[in-house]
N, C-alpha and C positions, 0 to 999 in steps of 0.2 A: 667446058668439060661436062660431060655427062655419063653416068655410070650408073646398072643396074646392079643392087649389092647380091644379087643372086650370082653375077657372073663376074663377081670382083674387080679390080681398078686398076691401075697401071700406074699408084704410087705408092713410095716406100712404104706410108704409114696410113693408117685407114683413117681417114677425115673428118667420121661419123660423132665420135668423140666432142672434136673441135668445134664442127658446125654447131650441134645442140650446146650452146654453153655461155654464160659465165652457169656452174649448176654450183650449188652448194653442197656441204658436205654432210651426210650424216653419220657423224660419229656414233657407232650402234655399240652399245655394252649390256652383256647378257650373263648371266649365271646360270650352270646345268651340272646334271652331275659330275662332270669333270672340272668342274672348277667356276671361273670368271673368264670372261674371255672380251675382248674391245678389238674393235675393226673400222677403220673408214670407208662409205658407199659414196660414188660422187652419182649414183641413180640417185637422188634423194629428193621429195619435197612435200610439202604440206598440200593438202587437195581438201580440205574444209573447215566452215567456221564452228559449225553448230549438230551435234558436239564435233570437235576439233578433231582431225585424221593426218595421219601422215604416212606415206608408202617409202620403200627403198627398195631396189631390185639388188637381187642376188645371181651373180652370169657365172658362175666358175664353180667348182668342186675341188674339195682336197681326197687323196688315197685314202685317209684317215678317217672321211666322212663320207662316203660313199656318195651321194649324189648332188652334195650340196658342199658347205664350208662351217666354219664353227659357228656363226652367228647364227645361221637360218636352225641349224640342227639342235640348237638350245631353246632358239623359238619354239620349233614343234615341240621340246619338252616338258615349255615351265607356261608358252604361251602368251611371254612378256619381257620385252625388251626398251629398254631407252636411246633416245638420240640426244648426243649431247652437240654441241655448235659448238664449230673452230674457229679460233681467234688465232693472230698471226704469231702469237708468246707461246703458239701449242705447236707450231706445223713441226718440230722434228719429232717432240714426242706420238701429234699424230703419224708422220711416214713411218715411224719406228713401227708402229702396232699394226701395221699393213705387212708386216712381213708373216710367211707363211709359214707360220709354228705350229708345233702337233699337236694336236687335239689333248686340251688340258694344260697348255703350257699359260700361263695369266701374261696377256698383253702390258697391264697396266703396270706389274713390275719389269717385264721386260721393255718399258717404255719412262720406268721411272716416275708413273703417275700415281699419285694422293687417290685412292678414292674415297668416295662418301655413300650413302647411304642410300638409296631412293625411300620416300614413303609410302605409298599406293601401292606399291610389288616390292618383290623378292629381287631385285636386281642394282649390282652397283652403279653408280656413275661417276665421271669425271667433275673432281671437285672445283677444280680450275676452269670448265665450260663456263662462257658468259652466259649458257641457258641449258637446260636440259630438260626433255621432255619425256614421262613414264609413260608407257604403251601399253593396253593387252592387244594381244592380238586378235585381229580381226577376221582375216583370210590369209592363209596363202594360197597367190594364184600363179598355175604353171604356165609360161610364156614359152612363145615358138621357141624351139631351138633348142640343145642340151645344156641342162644346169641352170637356164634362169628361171627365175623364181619372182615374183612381186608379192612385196611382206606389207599387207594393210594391217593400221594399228592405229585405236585410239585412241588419245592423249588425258590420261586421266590423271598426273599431274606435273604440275608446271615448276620448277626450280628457275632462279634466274640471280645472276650475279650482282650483289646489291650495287654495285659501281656503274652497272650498267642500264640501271633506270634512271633517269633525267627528266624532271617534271613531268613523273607519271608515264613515261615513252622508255619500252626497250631500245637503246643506244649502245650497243659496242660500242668499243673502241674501233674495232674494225671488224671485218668478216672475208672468212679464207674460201674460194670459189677454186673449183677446177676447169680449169678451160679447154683438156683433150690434148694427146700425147702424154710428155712430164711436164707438162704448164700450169702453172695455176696464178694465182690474181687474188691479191689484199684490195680488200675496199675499202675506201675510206671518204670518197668523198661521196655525199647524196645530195637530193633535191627535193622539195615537193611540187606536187603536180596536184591541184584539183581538178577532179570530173568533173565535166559541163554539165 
C-alpha cells in the first residue's frame, strides 16, 4: 500500500500514529493563572546532551484556549513547564488527566495525583514520576497545519525517583510507550548494545 497523506488513505484509522512508534510519553505539568494543569504528549522526546533539551508537540486546540490547549497557553505565560515519565502504576491516573477540562480545572486532582514541588521554576510535578524534568522554555515553534505547535525546553532540573536508580543507572521498573491508535506498550525488558 501506498498513500500520499495529502490525498488521504482508504483506512479506518490513520496509521501515521502507529508507524512512528514505540514514542514515550511526556507527562507535561504547568502552572498559570488559572491554576495547575497536567496533560500527556506521546510527541515527546529528548533531542540533546549538553545542556540537556527536550520538545513535545502540541496538535489540537481547546474553545477555551483559542489556538492552542492548556499546557502550551501556560507555557507562553510563565515560560516553564515539566515532563514527568510514566510508569505502568500511573497509566489510569495518566488517561484520566488527558481528558478535555476547562481551562482551570487542576488535572492532578481530577486524576487523584500527589503533587510536589519542582525546584528551578514555578511549576508542580508528579510526585509518583520515576523522573521529572524542569524546563524553561526555549521556543515555541509553529508546525504546518492548524494548532500544532513544537514546545523546546531546557532541562534545568532533574528529579528522579530514589528506587529507580541502581548502581548509579536510572532503572524504572518499567516505562509506559504509545504505540498509535488506543495502543500502548510497558517495557520492561532491555538489553545492552555497545558501538563499535
Amino acid at each position: 500500500m501506498f498513500y500520499r497523506p495529502e490525498e488521504g488513505h482508504s483506512l479506518p484509522h490513520n496509521p501515521f500514529g502507529a508507524i512512528v512508534a514505540p514514542r514515550p510519553i511526556g507527562w507535561i505539568s504547568t502552572r498559570g493563572r488559572l491554576g495547575d494543569n497536567l496533560a500527556p504528549y506521546s510527541f515527546f522526546n529528548g533531542v540533546a546532551y549538553t545542556p540537556p533539551q527536550v520538545i513535545f508537540a502540541s496538535t489540537s486546540a481547546k474553545a477555551d484556549r483559542g489556538d492552542t490547549k492548556d499546557s502550551l497557553a501556560q507555557i507562553r505565560e510563565t515560560g516553564v513547564f515539566c515532563v514527568n515519565i510514566v510508569s505502568s502504576d500511573l497509566i489510569g491516573a495518566m488517561n484520566a488527566s488527558s481528558a478535555a477540562l476547562p481551562a482551570g480545572e487542576d488535572e492532578f486532582v481530577a486524576s487523584g495525583l500527589e503533587k510536589a514541588d519542582c525546584v528551578v521554576i514555578d511549576c508542580p510535578r508528579v510526585a509518583a514520576a520515576p523522573a521529572s524534568l524542569e524546563c524553561r522554555l526555549v521556543q515555541v515553534v509553529p508546525l504546518l497545519g492548524a494548532y500544532n505547535y513544537l514546545i523546546h525546553g531546557e532541562v534545568v532540573g532533574v528529579h528522579i525517583r530514589p528506587d529507580c536508580l541502581k548502581d548509579g543507572r536510572f532503572l524504572p521498573p518499567d516505562r509506559l510507550t504509545r504505540l498509535g491508535y488506543n495502543d500502548y506498550a510497558t517495557i520492561t525488558e532491555t538489553f545492552a548494545l555497545a558501538r563499535p
